[in-house]
ROKE-851048 format. One record per residue: residue number from 0; residue in one letter; x, y, z of N, C-alpha, C in turn. Coordinates in steps of 0.05 Angstrom, whole numbers, plus 5000, padded with zeros to 4 digits. Layout:
# residues N
seq:type:n.x:n.y:n.z:ca.x:ca.y:ca.z:c.x:c.y:c.z
NUM:a:X:Y:Z:X:Y:Z:X:Y:Z .
...
***
This chain:
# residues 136
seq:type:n.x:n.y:n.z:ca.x:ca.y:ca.z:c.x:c.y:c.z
0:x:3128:2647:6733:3136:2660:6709:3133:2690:6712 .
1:x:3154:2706:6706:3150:2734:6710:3142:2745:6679 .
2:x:3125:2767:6680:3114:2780:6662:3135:2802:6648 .
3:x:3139:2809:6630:3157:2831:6613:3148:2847:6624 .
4:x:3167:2870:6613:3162:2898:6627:3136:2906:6603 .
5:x:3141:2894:6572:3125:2912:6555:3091:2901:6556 .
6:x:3090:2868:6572:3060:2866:6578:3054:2870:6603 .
7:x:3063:2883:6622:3060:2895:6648:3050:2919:6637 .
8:x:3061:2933:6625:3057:2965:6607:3029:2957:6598 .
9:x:3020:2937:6578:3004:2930:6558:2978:2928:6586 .
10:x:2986:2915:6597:2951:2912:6620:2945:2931:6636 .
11:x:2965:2950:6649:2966:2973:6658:2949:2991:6639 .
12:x:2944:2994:6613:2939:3021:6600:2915:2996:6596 .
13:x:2912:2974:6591:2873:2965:6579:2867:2967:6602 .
14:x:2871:2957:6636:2862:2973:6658:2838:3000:6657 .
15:x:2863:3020:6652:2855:3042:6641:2838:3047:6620 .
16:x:2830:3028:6603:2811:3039:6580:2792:3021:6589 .
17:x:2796:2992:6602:2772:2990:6620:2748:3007:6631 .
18:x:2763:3012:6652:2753:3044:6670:2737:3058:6650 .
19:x:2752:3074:6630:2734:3088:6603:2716:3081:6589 .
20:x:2720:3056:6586:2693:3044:6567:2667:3035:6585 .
21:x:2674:3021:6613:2656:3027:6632:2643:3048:6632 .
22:x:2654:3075:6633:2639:3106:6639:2627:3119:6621 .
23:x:2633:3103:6588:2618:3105:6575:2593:3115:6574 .
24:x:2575:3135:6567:2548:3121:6568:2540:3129:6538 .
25:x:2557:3135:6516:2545:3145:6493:2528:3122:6478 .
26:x:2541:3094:6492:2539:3067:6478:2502:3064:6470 .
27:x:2488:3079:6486:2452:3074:6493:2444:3082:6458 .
28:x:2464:3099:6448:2452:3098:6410:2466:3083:6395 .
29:x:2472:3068:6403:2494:3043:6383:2461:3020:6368 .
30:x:2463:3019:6351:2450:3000:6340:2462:2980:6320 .
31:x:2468:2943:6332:2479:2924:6321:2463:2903:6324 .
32:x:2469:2886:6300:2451:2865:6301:2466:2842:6289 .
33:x:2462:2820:6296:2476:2793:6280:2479:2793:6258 .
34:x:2503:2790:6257:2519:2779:6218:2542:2806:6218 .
35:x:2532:2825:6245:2546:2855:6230:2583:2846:6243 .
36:x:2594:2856:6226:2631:2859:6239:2632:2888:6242 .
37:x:2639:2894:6270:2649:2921:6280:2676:2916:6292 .
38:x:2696:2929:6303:2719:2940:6316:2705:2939:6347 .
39:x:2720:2925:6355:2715:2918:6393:2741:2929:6406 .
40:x:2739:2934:6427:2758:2932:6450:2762:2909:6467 .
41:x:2776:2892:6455:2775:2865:6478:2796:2865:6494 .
42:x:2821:2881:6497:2840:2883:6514:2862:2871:6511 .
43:x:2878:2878:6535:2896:2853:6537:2887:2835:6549 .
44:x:2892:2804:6541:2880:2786:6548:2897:2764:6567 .
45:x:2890:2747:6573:2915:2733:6587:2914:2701:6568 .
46:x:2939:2692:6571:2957:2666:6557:2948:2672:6533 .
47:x:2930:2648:6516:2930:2650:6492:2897:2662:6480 .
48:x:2881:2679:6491:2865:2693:6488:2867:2715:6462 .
49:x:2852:2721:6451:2859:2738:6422:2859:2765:6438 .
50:x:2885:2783:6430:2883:2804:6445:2870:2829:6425 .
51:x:2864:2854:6431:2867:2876:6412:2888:2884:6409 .
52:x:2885:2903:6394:2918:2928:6374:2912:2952:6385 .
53:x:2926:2964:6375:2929:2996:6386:2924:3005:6415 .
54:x:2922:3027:6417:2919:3043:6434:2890:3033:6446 .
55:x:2867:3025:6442:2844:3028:6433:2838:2995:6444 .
56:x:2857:2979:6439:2858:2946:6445:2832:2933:6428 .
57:x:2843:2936:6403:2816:2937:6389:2823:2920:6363 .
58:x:2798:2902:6367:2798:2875:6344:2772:2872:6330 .
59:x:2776:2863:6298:2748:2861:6287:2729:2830:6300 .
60:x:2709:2838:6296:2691:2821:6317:2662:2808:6299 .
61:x:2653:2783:6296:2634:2782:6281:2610:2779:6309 .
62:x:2583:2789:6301:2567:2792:6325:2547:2773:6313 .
63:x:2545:2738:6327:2541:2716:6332:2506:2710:6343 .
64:x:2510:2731:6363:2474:2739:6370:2472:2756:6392 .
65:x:2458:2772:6384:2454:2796:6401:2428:2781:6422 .
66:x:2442:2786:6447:2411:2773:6478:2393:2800:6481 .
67:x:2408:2824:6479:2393:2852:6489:2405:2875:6481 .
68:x:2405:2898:6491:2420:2919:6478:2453:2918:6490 .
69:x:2453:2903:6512:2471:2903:6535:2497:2884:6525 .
70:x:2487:2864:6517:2500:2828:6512:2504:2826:6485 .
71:x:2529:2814:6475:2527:2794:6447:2545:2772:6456 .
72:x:2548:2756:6435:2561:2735:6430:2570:2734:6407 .
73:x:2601:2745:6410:2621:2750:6384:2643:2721:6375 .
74:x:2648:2719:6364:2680:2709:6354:2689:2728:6337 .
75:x:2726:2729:6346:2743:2754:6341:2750:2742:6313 .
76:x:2754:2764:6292:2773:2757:6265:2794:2759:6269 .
77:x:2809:2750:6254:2839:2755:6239:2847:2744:6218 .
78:x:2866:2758:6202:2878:2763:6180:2894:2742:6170 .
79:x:2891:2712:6196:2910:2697:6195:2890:2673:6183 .
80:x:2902:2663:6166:2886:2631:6149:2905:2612:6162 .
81:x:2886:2592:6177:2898:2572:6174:2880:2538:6161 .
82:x:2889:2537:6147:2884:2509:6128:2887:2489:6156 .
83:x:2857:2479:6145:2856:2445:6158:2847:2452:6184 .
84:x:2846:2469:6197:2834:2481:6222:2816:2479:6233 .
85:x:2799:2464:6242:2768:2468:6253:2772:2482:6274 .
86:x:2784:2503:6280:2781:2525:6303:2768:2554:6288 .
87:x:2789:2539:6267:2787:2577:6250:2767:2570:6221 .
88:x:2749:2592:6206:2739:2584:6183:2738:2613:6170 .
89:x:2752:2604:6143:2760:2622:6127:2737:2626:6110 .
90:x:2733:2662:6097:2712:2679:6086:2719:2699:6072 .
91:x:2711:2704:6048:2715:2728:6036:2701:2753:6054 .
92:x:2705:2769:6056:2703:2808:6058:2710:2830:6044 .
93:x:2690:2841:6019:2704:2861:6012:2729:2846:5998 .
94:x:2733:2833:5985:2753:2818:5967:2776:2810:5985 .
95:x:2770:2805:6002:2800:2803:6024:2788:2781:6032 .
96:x:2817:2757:6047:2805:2734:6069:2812:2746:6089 .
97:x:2797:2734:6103:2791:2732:6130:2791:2708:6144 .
98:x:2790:2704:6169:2772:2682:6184:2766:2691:6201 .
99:x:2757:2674:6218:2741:2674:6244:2758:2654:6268 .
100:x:2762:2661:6285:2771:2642:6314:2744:2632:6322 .
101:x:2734:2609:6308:2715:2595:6324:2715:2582:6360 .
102:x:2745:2577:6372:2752:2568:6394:2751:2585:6408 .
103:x:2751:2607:6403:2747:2647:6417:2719:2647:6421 .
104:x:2706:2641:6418:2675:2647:6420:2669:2659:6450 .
105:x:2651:2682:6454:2654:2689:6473:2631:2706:6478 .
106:x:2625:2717:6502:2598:2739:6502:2617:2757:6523 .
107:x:2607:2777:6498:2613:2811:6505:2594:2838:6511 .
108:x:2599:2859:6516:2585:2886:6530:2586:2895:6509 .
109:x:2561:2905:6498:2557:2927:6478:2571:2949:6487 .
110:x:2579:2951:6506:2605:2981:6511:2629:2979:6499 .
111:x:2634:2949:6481:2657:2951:6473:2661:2949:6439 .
112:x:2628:2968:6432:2635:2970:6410:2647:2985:6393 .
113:x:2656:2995:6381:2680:3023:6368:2658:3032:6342 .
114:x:2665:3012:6329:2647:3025:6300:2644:2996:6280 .
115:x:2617:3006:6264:2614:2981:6254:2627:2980:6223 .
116:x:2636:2950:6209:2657:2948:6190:2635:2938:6161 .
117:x:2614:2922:6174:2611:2909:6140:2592:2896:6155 .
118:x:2583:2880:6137:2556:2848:6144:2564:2826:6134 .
119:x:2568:2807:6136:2572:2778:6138:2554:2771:6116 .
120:x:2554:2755:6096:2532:2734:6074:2522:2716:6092 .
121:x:2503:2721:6090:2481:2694:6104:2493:2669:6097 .
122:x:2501:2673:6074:2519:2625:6071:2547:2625:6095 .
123:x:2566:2644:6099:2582:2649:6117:2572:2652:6143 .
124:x:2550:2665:6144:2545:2671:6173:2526:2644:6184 .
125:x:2511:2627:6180:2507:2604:6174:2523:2588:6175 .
126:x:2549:2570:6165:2566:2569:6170:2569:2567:6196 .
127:x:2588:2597:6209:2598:2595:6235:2584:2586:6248 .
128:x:2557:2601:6245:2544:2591:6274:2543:2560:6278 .
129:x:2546:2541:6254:2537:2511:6259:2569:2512:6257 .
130:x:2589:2514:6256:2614:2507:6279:2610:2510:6297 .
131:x:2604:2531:6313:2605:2545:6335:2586:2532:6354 .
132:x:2567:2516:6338:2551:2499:6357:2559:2472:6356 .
133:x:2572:2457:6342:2590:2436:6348:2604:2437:6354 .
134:x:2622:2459:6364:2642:2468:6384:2639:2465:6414 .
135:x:2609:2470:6415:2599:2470:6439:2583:2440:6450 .
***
């Protein structure tokens, strides 16, 4: 299967912000802790992986459990509801839905955190985590 020219373009420039967020080092005063949703850089991803947006490759992220200052264990949001789903589980925010990609579950680098969005309700955040462990 050959790749488009516009996701050849798309991995070429997260490449590049790879590299950047690696050389990072401002990340050592970031302070996050479980239940929080921040803006991640998760990239371009390959097949059906949740990718980021912008320039920035950047998706909201709920943080699942922090191991150290280094490590978490996120699942990515989106804006998309789907009914009847045990992958995805839908949540208010700030008067808006949301969900969660429970099948995304994943452990990430505190270097890819951008900025933080809000906190999670303990009955929601509760919740995921007991999908997320019958998932597993």
């Amino acid at each position: 299967m050959v790749l488009g020219d516009k996701k050849v373009w798309l991995i070429s420039q997260w490449h590049k912000m790879k590299i950047a967020i690696q050389l990072t080092s401002n990340q050592d005063d970031l302070y996050f802790r479980e239940k929080e949703i921040w803006w991640a850089s998760l990239g371009s991803n390959i097949g059906h992986e949740e990718d980021g947006k912008n320039k920035k490759f950047e998706r909201p992220i709920l943080i699942l459990k922090k191991f150290n200052e280094h490590l978490i264990l996120i699942v990515p949001l989106t804006s998309r509801v789907k009914e009847n789903n045990k992958y995805y589980f839908k949540f208010n925010l700030n008067n808006r839905v949301s969900s969660v990609i429970i099948s995304q579950v994943r452990i990430i680098s505190s270097k890819r955190l951008i900025r933080k969005v809000d906190n999670l309700s303990n009955g929601s955040f509760y919740k995921i985590k007991r999908l997320v462990k019958a998932l597993i």
